[in-house]
C-alpha positions in Angstrom: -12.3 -19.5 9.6 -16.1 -20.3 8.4 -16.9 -20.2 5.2 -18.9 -16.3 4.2 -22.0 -16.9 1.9 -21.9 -13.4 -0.6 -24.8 -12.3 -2.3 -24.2 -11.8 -6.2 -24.2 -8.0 -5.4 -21.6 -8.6 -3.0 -19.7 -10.5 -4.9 -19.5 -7.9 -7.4 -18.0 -5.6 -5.0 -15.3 -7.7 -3.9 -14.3 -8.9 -7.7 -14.5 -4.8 -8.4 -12.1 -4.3 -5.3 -9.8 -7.2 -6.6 -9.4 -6.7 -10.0 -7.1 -3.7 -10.0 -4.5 -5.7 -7.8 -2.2 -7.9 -10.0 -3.0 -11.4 -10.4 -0.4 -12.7 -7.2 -2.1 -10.0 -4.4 -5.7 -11.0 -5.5 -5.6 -13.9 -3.3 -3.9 -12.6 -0.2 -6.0 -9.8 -0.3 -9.3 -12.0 -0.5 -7.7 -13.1 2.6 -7.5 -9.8 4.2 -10.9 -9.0 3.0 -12.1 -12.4 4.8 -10.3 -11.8 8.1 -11.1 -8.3 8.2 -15.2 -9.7 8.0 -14.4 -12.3 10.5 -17.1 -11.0 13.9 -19.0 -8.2 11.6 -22.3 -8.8 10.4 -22.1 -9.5 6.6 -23.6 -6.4 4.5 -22.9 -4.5 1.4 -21.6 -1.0 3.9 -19.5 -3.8 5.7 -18.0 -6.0 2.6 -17.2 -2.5 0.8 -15.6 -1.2 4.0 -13.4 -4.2 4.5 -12.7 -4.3 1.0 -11.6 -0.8 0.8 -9.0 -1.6 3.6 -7.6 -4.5 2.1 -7.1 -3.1 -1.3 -5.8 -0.3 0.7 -3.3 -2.3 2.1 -2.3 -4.8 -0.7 -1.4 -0.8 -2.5 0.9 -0.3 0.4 2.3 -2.9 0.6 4.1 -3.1 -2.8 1.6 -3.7 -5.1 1.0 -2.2 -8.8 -1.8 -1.4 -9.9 -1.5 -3.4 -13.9 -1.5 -1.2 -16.8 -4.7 -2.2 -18.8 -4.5 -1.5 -22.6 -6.9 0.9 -23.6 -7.9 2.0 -27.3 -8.1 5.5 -28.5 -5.4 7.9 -29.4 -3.2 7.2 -26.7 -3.8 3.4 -26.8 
């Protein structure tokens, strides 16, 4: 598989899709992400779309979304 050049925008959209995956999917699902861009011309609509699906897919399979401590009342 070639390497995919991201701008810094789209970069930001792929770390935004990631980080709600635990740690262990993160990179299989950058894999997903990569495969599913494989024969699509690069774009923010097509990085977000692909991204979407393999964060979709990572939740299916198993995955937890980790709890993030928060402050407030409830924290």
């Amino acid at each position: 598989m070639p390497p995919l050049r991201f701008s810094d925008d789209e970069l930001f959209t792929i770390e935004t899709f990631a980080q709600p995956l635990p740690v262990a999917d993160r990179g299989p699902f950058l894999e997903r992400a990569a495969a599913l861009l494989q024969g699509v011309e690069v774009g923010p609509g097509a990085i977000h779309r692909a991204c979407e699906q393999a964060q979709l897919e990572a939740r299916r399979s198993g995955a937890a979304i980790e709890s993030r401590p928060h402050g407030g009342k409830y924290g």
